[in-house]
N, CA, C and O atoms as a DFTB+ gen file, in Angstrom:
748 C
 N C O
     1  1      51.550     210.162      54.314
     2  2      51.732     211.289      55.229
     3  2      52.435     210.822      56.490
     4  3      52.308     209.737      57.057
     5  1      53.107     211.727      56.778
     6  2      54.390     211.228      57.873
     7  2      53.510     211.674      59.209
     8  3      52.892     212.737      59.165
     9  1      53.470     210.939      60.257
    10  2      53.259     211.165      61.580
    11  2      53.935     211.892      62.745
    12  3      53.514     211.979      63.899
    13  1      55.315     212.512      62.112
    14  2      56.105     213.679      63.202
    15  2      54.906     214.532      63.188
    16  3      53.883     214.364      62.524
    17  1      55.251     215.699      64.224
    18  2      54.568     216.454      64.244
    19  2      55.636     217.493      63.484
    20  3      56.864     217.577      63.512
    21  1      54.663     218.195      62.840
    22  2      55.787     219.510      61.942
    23  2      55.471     220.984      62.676
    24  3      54.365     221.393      63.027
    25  1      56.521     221.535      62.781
    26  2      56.957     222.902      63.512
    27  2      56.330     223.846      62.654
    28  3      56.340     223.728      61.429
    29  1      55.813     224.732      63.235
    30  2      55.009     225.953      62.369
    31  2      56.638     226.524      61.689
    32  3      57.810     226.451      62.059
    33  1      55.866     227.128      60.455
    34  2      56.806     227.703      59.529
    35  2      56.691     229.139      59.962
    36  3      55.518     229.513      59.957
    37  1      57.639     230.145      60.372
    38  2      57.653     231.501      60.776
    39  2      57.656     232.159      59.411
    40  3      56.901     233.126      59.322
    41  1      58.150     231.930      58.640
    42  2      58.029     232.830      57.916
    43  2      56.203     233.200      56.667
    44  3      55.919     234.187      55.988
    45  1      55.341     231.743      56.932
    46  2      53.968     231.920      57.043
    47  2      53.767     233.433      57.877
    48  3      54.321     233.833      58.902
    49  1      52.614     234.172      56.885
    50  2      52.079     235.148      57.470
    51  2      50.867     234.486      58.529
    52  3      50.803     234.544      59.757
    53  1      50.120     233.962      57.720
    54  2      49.593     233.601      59.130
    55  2      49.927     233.216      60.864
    56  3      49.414     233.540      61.935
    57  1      51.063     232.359      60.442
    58  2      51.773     231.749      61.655
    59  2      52.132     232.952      62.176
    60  3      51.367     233.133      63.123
    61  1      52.933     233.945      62.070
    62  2      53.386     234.902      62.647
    63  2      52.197     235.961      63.246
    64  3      52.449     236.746      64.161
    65  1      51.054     235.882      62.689
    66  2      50.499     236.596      63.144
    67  2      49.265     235.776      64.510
    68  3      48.637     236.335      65.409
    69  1      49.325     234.380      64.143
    70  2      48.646     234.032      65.398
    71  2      49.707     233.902      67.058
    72  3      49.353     233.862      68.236
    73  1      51.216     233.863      66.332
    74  2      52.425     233.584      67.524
    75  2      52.195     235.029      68.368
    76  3      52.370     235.040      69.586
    77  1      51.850     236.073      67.743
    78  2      51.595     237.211      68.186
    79  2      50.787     237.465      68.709
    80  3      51.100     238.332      69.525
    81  1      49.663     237.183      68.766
    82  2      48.474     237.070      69.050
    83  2      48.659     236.493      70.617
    84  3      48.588     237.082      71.695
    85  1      48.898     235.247      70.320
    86  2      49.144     234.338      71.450
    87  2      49.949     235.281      72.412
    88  3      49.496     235.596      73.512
    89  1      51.149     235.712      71.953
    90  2      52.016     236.392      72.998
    91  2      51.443     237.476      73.698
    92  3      51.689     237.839      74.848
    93  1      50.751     237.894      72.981
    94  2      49.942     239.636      72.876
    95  2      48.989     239.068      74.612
    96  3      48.855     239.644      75.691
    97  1      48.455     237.527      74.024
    98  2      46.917     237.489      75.100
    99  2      48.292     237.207      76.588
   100  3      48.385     237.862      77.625
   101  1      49.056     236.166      76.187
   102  2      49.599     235.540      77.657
   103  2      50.236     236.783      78.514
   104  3      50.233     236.887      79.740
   105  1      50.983     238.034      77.211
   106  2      51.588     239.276      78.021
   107  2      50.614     240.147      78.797
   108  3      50.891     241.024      79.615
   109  1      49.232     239.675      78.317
   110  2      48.119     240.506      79.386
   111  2      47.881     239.396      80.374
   112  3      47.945     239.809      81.531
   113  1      47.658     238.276      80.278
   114  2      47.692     237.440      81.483
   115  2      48.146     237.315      82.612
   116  3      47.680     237.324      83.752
   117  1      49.502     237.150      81.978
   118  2      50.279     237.011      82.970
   119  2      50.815     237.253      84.388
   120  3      51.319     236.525      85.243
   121  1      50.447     238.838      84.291
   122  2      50.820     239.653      85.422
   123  2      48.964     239.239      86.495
   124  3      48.706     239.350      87.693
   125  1      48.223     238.841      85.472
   126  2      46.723     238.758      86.389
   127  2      47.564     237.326      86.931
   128  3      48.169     237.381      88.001
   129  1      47.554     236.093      86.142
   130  2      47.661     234.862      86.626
   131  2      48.948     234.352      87.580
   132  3      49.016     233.614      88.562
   133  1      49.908     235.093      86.823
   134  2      50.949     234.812      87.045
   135  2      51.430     233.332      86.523
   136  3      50.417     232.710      86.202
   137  1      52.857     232.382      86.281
   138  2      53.136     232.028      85.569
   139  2      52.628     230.255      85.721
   140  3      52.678     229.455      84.787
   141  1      52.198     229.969      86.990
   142  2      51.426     228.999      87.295
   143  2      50.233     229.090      86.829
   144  3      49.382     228.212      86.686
   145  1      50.209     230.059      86.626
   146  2      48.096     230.072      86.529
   147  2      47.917     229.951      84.843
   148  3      46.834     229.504      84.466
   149  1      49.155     230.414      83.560
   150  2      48.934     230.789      82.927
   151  2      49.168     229.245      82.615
   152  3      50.179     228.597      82.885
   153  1      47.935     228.772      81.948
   154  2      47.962     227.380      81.551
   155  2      47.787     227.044      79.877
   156  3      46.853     227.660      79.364
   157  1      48.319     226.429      79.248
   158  2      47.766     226.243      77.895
   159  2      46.313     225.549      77.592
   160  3      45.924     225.118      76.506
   161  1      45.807     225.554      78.501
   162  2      44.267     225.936      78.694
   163  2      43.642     227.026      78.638
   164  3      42.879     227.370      77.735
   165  1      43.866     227.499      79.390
   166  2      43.699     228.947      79.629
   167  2      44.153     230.186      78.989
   168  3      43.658     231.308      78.887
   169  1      45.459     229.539      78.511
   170  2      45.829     230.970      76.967
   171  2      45.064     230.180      75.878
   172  3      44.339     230.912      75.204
   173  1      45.038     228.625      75.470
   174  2      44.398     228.931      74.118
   175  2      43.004     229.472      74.332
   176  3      42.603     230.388      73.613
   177  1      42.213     228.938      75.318
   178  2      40.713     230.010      75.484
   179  2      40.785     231.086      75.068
   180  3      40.377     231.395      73.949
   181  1      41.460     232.091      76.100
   182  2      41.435     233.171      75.716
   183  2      42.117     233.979      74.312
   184  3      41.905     235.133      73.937
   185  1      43.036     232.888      73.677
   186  2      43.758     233.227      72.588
   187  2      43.049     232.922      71.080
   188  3      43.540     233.136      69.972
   189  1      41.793     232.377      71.399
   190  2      41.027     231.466      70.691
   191  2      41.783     230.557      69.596
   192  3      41.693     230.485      68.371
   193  1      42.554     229.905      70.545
   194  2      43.631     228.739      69.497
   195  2      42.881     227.699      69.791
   196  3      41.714     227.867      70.145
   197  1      43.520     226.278      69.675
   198  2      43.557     225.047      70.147
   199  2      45.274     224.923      71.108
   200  3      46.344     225.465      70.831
   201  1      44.926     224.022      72.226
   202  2      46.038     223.445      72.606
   203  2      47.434     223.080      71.844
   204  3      48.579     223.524      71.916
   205  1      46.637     221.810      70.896
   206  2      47.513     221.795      70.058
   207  2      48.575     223.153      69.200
   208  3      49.791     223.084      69.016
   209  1      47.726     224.209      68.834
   210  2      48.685     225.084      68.216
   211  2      49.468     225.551      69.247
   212  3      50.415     226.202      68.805
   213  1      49.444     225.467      70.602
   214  2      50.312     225.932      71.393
   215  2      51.261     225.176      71.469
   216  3      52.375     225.691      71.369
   217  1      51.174     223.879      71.645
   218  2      52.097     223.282      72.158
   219  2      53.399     222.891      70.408
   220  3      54.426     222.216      70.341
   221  1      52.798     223.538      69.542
   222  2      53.325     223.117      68.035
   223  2      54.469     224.616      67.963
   224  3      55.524     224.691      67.334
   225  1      53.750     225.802      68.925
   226  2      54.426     226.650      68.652
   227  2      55.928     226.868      69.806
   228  3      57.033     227.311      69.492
   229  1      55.459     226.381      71.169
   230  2      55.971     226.085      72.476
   231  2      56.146     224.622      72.846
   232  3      55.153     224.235      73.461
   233  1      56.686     224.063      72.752
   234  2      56.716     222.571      73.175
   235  2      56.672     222.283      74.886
   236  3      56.220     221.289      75.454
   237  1      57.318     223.538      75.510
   238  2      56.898     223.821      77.333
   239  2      56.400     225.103      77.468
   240  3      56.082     225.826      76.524
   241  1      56.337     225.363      78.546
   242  2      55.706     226.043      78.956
   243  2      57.131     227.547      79.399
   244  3      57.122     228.769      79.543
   245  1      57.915     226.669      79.440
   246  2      59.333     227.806      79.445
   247  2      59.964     228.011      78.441
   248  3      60.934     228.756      78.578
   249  1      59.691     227.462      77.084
   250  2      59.339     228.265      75.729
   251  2      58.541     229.023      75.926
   252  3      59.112     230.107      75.805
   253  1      57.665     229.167      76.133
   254  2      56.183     229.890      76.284
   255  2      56.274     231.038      77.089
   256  3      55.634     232.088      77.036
   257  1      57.313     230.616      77.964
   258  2      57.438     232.286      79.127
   259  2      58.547     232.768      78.181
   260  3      58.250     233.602      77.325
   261  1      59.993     232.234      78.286
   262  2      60.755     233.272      77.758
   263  2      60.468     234.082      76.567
   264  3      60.538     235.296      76.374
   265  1      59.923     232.509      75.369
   266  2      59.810     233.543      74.055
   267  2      58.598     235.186      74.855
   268  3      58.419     236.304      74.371
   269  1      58.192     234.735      75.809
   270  2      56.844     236.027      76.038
   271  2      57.800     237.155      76.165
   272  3      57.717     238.190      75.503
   273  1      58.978     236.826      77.311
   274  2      59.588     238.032      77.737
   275  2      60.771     238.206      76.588
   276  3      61.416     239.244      76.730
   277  1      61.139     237.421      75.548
   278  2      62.210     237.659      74.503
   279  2      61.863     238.710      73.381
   280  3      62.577     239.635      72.995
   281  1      60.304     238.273      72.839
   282  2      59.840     238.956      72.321
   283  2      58.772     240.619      73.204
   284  3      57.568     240.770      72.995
   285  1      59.120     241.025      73.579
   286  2      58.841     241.755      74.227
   287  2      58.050     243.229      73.408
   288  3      57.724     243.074      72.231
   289  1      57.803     244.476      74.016
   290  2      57.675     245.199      72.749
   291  2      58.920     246.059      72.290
   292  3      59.991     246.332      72.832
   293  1      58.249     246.433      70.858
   294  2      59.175     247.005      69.839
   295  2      59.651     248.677      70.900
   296  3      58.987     249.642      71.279
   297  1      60.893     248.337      71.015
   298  2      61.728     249.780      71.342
   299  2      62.699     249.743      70.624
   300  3      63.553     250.586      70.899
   301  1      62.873     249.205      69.944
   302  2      64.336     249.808      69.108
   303  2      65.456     248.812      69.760
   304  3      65.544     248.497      70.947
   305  1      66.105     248.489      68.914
   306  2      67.084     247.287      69.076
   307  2      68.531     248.415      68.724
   308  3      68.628     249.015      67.654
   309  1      69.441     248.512      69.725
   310  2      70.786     248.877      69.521
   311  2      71.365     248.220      68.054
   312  3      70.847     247.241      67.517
   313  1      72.779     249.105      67.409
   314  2      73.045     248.322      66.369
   315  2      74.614     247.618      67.028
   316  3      75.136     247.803      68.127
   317  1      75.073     246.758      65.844
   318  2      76.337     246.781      66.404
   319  2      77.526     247.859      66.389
   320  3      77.267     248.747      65.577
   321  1      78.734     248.044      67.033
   322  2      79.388     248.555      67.067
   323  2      80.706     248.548      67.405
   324  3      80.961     247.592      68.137
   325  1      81.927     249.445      67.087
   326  2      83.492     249.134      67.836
   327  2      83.669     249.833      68.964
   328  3      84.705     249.827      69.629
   329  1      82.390     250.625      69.278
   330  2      82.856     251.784      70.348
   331  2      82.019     250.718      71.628
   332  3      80.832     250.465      71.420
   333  1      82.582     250.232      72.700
   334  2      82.069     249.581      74.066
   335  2      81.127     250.517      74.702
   336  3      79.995     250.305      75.136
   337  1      81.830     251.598      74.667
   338  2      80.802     252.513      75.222
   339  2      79.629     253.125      74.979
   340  3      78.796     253.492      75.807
   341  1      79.598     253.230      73.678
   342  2      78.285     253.352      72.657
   343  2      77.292     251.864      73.089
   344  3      76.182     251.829      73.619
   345  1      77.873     251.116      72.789
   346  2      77.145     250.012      72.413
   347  2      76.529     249.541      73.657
   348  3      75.316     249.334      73.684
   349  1      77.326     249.340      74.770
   350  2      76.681     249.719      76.687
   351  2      75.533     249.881      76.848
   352  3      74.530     249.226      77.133
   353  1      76.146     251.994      76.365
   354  2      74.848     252.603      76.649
   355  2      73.445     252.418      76.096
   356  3      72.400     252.397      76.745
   357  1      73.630     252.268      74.568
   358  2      72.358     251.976      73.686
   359  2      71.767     250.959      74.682
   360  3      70.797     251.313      75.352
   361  1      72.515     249.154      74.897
   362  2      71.934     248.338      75.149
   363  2      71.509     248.424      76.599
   364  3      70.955     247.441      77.092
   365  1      71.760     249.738      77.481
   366  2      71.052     249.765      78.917
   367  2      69.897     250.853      78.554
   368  3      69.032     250.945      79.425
   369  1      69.730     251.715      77.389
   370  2      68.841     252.603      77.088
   371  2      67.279     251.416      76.387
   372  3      66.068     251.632      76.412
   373  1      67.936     250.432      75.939
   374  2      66.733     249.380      75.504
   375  2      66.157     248.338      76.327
   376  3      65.066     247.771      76.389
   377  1      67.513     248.267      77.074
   378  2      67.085     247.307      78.396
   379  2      65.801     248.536      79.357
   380  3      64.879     248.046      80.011
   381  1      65.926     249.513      79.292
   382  2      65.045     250.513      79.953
   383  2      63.845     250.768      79.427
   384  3      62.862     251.035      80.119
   385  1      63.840     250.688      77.861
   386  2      62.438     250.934      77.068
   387  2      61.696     249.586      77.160
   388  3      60.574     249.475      77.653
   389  1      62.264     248.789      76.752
   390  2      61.423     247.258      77.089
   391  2      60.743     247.143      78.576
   392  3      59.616     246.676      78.740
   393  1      61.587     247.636      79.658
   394  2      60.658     247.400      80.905
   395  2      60.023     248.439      80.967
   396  3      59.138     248.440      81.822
   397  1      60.170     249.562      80.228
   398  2      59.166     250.458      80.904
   399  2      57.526     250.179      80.476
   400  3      56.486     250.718      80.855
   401  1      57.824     248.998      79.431
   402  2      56.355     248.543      78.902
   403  2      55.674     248.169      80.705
   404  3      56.490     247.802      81.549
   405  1      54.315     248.303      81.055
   406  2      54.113     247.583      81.941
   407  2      54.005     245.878      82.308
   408  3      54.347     245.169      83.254
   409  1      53.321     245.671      80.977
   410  2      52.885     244.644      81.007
   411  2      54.306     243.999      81.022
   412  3      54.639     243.665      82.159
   413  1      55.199     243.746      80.085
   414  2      56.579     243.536      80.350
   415  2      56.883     243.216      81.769
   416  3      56.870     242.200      82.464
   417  1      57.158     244.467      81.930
   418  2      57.407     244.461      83.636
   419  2      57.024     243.615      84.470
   420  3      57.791     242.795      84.974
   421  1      55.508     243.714      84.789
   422  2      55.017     242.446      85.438
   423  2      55.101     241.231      85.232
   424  3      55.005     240.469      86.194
   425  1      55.335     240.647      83.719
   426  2      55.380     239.463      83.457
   427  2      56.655     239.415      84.130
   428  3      56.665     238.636      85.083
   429  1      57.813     240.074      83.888
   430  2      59.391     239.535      84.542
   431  2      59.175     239.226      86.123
   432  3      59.675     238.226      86.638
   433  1      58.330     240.236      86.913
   434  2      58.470     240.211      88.139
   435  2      57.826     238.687      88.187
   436  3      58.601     237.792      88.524
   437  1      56.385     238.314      87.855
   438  2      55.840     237.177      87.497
   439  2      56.612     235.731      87.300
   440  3      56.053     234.661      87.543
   441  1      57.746     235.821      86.907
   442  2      58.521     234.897      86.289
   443  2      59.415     234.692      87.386
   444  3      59.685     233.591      87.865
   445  1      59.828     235.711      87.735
   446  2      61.115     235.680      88.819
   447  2      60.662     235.374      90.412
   448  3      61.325     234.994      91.378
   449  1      58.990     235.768      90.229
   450  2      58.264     235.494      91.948
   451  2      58.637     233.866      91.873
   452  3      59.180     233.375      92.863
   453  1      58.380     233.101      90.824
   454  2      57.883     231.464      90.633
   455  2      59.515     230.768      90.237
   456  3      59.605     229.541      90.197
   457  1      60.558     231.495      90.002
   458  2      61.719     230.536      90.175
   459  2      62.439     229.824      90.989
   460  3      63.422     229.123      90.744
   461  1      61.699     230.117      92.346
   462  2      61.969     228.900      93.531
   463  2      61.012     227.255      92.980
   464  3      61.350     226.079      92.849
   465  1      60.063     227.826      92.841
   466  2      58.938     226.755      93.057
   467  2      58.346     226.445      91.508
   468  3      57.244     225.899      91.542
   469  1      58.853     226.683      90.217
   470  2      58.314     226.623      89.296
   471  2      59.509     226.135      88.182
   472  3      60.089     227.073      87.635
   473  1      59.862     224.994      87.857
   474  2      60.873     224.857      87.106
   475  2      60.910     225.425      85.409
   476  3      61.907     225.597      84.708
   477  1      59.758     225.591      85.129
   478  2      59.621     226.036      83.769
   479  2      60.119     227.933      83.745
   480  3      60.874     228.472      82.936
   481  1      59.266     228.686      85.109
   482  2      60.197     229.803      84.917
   483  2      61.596     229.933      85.340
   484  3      62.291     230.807      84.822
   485  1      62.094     229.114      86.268
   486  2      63.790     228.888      86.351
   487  2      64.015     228.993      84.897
   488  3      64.547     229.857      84.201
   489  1      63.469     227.885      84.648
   490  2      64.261     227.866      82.869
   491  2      63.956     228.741      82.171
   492  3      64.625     228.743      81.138
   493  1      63.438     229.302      82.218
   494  2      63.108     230.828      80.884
   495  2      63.617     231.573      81.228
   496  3      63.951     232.335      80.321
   497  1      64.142     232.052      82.785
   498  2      64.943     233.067      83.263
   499  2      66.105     232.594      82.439
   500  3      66.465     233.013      81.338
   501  1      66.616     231.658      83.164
   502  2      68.021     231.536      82.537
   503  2      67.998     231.288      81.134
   504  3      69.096     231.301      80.577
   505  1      66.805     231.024      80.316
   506  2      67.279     231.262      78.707
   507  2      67.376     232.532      78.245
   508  3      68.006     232.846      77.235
   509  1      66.742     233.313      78.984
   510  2      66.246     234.701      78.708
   511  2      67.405     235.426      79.298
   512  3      67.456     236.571      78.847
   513  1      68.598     235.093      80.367
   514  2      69.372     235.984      80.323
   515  2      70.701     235.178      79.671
   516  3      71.674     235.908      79.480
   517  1      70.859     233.736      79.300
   518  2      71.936     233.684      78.293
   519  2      71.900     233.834      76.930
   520  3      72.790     233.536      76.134
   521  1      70.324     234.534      76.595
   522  2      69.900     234.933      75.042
   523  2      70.361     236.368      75.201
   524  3      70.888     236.978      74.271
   525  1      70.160     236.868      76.344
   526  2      70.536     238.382      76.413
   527  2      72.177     238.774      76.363
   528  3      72.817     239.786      76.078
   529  1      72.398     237.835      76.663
   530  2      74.198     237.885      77.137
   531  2      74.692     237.730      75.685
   532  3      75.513     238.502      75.189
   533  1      74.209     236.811      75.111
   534  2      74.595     236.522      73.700
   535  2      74.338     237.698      72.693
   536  3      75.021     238.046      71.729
   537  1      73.308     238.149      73.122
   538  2      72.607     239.242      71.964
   539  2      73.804     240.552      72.324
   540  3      74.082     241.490      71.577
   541  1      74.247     240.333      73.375
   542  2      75.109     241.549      73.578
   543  2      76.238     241.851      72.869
   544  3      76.558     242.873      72.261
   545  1      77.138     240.161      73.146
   546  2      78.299     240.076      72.683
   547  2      78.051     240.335      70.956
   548  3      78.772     241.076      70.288
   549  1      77.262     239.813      70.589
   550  2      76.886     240.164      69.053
   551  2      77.022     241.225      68.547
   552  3      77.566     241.457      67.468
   553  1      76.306     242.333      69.636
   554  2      76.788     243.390      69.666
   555  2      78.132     244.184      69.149
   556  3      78.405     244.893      68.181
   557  1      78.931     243.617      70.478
   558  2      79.863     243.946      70.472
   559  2      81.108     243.084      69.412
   560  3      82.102     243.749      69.119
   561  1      81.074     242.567      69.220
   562  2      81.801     241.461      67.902
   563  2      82.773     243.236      67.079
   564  3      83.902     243.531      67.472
   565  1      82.243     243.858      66.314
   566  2      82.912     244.978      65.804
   567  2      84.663     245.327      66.432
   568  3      85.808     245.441      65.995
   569  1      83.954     245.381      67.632
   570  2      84.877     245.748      68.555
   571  2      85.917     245.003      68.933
   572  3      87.007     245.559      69.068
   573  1      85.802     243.820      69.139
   574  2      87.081     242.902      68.883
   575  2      86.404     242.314      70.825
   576  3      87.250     241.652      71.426
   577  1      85.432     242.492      71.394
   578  2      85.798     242.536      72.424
   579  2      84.349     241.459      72.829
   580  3      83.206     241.642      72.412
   581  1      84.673     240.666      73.476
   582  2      83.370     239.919      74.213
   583  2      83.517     239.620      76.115
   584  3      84.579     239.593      76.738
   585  1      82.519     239.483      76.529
   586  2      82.274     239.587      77.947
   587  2      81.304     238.663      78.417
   588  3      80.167     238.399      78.024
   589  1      82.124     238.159      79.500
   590  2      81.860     236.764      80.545
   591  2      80.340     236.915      80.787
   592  3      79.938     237.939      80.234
   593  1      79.562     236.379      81.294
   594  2      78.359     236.381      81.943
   595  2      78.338     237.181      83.478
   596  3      77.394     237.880      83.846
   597  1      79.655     236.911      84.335
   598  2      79.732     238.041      84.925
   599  2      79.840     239.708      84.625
   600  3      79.268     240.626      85.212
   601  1      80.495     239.739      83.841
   602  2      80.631     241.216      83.579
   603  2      79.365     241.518      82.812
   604  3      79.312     242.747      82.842
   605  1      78.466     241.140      82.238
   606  2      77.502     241.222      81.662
   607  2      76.174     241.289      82.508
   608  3      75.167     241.649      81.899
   609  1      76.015     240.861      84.367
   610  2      75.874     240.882      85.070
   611  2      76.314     242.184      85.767
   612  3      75.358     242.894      86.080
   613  1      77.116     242.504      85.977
   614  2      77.547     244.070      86.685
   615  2      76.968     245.223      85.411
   616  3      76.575     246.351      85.712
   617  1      76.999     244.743      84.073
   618  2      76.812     246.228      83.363
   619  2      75.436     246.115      83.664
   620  3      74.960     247.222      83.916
   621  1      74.336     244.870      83.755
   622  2      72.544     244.959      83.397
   623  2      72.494     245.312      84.575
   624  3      72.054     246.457      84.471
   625  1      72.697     245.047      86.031
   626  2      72.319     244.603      87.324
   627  2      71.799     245.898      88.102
   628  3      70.933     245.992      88.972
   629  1      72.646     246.907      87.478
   630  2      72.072     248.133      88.179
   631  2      70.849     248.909      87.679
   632  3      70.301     249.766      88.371
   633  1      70.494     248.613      86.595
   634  2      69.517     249.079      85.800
   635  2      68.380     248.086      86.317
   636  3      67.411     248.687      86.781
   637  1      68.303     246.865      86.333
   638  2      67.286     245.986      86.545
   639  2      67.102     246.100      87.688
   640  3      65.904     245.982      87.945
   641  1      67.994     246.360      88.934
   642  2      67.619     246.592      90.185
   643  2      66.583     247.501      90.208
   644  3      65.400     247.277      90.467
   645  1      67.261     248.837      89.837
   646  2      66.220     249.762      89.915
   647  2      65.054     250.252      89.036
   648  3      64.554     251.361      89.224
   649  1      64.689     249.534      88.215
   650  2      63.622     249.359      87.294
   651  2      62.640     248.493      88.300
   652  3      61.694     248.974      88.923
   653  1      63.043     247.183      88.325
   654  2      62.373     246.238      88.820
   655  2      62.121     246.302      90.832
   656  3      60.992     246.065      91.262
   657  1      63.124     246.589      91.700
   658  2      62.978     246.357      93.340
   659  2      62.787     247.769      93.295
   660  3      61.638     248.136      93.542
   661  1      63.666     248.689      93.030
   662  2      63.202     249.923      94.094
   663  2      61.692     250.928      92.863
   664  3      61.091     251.955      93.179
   665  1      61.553     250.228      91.728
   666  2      60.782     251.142      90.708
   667  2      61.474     252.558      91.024
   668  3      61.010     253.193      91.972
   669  1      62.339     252.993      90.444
   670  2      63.061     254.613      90.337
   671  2      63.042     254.190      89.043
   672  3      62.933     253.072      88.538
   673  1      63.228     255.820      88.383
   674  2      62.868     255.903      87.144
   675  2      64.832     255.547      86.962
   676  3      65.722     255.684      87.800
   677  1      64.892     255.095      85.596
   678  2      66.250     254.886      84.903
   679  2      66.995     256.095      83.952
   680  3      67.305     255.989      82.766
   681  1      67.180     257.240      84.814
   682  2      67.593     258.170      83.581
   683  2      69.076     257.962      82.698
   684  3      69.824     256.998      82.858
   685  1      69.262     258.857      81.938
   686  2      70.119     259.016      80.625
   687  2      70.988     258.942      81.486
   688  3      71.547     257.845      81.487
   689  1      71.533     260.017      82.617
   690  2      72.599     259.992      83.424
   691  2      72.410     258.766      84.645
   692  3      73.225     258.787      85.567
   693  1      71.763     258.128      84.644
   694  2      72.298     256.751      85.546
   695  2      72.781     255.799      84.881
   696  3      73.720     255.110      85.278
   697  1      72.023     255.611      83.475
   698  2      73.111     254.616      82.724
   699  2      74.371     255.108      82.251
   700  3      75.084     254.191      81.845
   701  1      74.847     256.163      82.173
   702  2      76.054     256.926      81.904
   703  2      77.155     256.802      82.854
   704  3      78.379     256.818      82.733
   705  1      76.362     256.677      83.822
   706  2      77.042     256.553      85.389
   707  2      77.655     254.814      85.513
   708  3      78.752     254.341      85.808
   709  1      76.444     254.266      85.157
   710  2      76.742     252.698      85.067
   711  2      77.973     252.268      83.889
   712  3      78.927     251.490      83.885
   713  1      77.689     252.724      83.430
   714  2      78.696     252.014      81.889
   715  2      80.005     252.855      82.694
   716  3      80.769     252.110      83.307
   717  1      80.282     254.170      82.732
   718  2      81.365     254.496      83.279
   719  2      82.062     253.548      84.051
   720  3      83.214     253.135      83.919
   721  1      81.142     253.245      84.928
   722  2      81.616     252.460      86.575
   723  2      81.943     251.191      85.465
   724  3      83.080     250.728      85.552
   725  1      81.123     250.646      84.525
   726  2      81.326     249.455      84.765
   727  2      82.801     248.883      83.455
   728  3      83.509     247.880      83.362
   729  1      82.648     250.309      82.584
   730  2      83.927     249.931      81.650
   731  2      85.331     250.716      82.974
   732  3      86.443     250.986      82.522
   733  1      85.061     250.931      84.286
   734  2      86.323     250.777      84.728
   735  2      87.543     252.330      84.448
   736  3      88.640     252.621      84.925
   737  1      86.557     253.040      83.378
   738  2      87.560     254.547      83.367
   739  2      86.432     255.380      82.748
   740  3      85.526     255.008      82.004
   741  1      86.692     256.526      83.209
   742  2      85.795     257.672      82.552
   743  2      87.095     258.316      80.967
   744  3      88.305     258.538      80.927
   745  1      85.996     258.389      79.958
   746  2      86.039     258.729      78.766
   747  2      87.166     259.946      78.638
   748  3      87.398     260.460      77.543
């Protein structure tokens, strides 16, 4: 018997259903502890794991935050498409259902309070928005068309502002408004 340590298999039903589990307890945590407090002590307790399965499933602790905020809850995933503007809007209409989860919510604010002083959520932010940037362009692939990390930045930025700093609600016609502004011509 070999002495690596071996990576849980995802496609195990079990495994998938304790990774969930786990995510399920730290996405209620989080917003209590916030992302310092949330210790792999303290989630396997309450997750009734062992350490070890955490650290087999997360190797840091900024695995452990982003996959929290990657996997987020189920709203419906945009499909791909050739139309930019379709595909925009869907992906600022999901960017809106995912935060309107609460718990969601707080964990991001959670993550983003501790990226001065916390290097593990620095790093999950930024995996979590060049996984998002990527998931976009994927998106968009149909279309012939892909977009910088800046421009991908101006289409999310107005939606996350006001989801997250001012809490205003995100309607149908503000992301309509956004994608307009941000593809540069009205339809």
């Amino acid at each position: 018997m070999s002495n690596h340590r071996r990576r849980p298999t995802m496609s195990n039903p079990r495994v998938q259903r304790t990774r969930a589990r786990v995510l399920a307890v730290a996405r209620d945590l989080l917003p209590e502890l916030g992302p310092a407090g949330l210790t792999y002590a303290v989630l396997a307790e309450r997750a009734d794991v062992t350490r070890q399965t955490l650290y087999r499933h997360w190797p840091t602790r900024a695995n452990l935050l982003s996959d929290l905020l990657l996997e987020g809850p189920d709203v419906g995933y945009p499909e791909p498409g050739d139309d930019v503007r379709t595909v925009a809007t869907e992906w600022l209409v999901s960017l809106r259902a995912g935060l309107g989860d609460r718990r969601t919510r707080a964990a991001v604010h959670a993550v983003i309070a501790q990226t001065d002083h916390d290097p593990d959520s620095a790093q999950a932010l930024t995996r979590i928005v060049e996984n998002r940037h990527a998931a976009f362009n994927t998106l968009l692939e149909p279309s012939g068309r892909q977009i910088t990390a800046d421009e991908y930045s101006l289409l999310t930025s107005p939606v996350l502002f006001r989801l997250l700093v001012e809490g205003y609600e995100v309607t149908d016609h503000f992301i309509e408004a956004v994608v307009t502004q941000w593809l540069g011509r009205p339809d």
